[in-house]
VOSE-905823 format. One record per residue (C-alpha): x, y, z; residue in three letters. Coordinates in steps of 0.02 Angstrom, whole numbers, padded with zeros to 5 digits, always signed. Example, Ala and Ser with C-alpha at 12.3 -4.5 7.8 and 13.67 -1.06 7.14 Angstrom:
% VOSE-905823
+00615-00225+00390ALA +00684-00053+00357SER 
% end
This chain:
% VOSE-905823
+05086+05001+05320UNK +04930+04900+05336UNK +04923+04749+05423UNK +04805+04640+05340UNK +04727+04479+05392UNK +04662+04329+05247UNK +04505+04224+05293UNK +04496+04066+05206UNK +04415+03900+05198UNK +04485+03800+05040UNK +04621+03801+04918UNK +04675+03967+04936UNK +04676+04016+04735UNK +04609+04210+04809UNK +04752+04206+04918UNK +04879+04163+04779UNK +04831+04312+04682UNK +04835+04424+04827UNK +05036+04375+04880UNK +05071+04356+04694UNK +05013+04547+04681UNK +05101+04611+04853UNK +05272+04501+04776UNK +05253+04606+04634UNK +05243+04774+04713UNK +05058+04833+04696UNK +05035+04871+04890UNK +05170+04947+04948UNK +05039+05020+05070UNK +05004+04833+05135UNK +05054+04690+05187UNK +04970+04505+05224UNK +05041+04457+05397UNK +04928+04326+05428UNK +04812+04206+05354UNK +04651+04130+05460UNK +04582+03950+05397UNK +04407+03894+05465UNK +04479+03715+05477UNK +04643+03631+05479UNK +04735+03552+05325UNK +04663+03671+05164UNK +04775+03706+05040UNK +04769+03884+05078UNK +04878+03868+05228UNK +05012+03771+05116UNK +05013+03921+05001UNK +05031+04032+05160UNK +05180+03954+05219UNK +05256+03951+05049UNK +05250+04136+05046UNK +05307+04137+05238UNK +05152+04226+05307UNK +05102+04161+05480UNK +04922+04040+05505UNK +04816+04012+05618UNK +04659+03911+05615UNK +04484+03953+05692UNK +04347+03838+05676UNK +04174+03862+05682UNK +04129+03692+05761UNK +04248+03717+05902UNK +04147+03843+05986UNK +03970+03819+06069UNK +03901+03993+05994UNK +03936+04114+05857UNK +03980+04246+05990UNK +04112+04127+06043UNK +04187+04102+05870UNK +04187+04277+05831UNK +04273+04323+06011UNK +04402+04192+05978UNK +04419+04245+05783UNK +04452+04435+05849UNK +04560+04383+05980UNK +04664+04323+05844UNK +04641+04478+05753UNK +04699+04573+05868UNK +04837+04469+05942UNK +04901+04512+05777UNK +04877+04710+05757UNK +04790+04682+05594UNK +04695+04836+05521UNK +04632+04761+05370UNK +04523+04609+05370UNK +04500+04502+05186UNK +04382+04354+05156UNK +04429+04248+05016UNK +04324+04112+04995UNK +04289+04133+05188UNK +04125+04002+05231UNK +04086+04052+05403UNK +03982+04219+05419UNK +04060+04354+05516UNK +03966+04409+05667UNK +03905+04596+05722UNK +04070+04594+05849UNK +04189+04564+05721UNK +04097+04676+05593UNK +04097+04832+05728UNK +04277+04814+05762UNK +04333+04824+05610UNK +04193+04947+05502UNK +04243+04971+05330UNK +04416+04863+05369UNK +04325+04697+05293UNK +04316+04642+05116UNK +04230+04502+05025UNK +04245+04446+04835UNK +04100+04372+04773UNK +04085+04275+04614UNK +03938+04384+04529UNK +03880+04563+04486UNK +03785+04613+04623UNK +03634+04612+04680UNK +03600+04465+04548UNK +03641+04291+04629UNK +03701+04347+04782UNK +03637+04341+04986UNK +03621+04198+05111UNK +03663+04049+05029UNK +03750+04088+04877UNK +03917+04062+04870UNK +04028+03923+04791UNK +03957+03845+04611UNK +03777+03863+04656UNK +03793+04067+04608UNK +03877+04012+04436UNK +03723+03878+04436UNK +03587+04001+04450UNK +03680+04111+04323UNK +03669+03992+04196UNK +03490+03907+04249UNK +03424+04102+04229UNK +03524+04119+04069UNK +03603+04267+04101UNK +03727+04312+03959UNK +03857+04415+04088UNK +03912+04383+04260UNK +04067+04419+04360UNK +04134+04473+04520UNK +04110+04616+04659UNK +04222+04667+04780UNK +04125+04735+04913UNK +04127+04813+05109UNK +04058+04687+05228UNK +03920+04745+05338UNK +03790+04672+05443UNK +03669+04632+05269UNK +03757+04461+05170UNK +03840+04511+05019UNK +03736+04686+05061UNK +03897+04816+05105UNK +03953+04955+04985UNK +04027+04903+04817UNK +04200+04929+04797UNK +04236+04862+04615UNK +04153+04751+04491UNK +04195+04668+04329UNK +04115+04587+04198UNK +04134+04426+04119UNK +04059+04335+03985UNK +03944+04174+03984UNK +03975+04077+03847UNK +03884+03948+03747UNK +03901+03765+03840UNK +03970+03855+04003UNK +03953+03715+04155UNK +03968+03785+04328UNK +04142+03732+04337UNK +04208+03816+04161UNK +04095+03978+04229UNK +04189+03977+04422UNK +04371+03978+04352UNK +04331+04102+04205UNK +04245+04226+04325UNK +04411+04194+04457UNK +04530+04215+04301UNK +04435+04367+04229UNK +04377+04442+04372UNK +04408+04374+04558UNK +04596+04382+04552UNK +04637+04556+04478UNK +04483+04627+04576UNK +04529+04576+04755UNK +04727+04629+04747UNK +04677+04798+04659UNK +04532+04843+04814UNK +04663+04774+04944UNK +04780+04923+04866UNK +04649+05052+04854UNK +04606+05034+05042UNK +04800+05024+05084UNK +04810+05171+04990UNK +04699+05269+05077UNK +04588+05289+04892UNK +04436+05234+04989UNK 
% end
């Protein structure tokens, strides 16, 4: 059974589909056993609690260096035995110490196909901005390794979705989360859990 750890920074919606998944019986190779926050009072760590899985919170602004962060966020880690490491709408980046102890045991979503709209700086709306400001008619989401290049690791799983005619950022964000985001991140969790990849 894997032990697996959920970064977050906001309202959790990643997270949801990940316990909602697990509740239903699609990792019985996994299990979340504890979920990280990068700062106190998001709605992700309500949602934790509601599903009884342990928080902590470790934030970025606490610490004088990155190095420091990341020693404190894998102290956590570890304090914790957790094998598998998930970030889910995670804002802080995730230093080379953090990234060497756990290679090929960290996992982002991100909210487009890559390599289009993807890298430092694009996360959030502004990748479903520059979507629609280039006019592309599909987007989506990848599930991908993390390594030491942003949004650069090996691609685990992607999925289309459509852009449709008067799309705003917002409309875009929660179809590509419906469509894509929250049956892609559960369904990676359980490949890795399963030993598929």
């Amino acid at each position: 059974m894997m032990k697996i750890a959920v970064l977050v920074s906001g309202g959790g919606t990643n997270l949801q589909a990940i316990l909602e998944s697990e509740r239903r019986g699609e990792n019985p190779n996994g299990k979340v056993c504890l979920v990280v926050a990068s700062k106190p009072g998001v709605y992700a760590l309500t949602r934790a609690e509601q599903f009884g899985v342990p928080t902590a919170v470790v934030r970025r602004k606490d610490y004088a260096t990155g190095e420091e962060f990341d020693a404190a966020l894998l102290a956590v880690l570890r304090q914790n035995g957790i094998d598998l490491v998930v970030l889910a709408g995670f804002l802080s980046v995730l230093g080379p110490s953090v990234i060497a102890a756990y290679p090929n045991r960290i996992l982002n979503v991100h909210p487009s196909l890559i390599p289009s709209f993807c890298g430092p700086g694009y996360y959030g709306l502004r990748v479903h901005e520059e979507a629609l400001r280039r006019g592309v008619k599909v987007t989506g989401a990848t599930v991908h390794f993390v390594n030491e290049v942003c949004d650069g690791g090996p691609i685990l799983l992607q999925k289309a979705v459509e852009v449709l005619p008067g799309d705003t950022p917002e409309i875009l964000q929660k179809r590509v989360m419906e469509q894509a985001e929250w049956k892609l991140l559960p369904k990676a969790i359980a490949m890795v859990c399963n030993g598929e990849v």
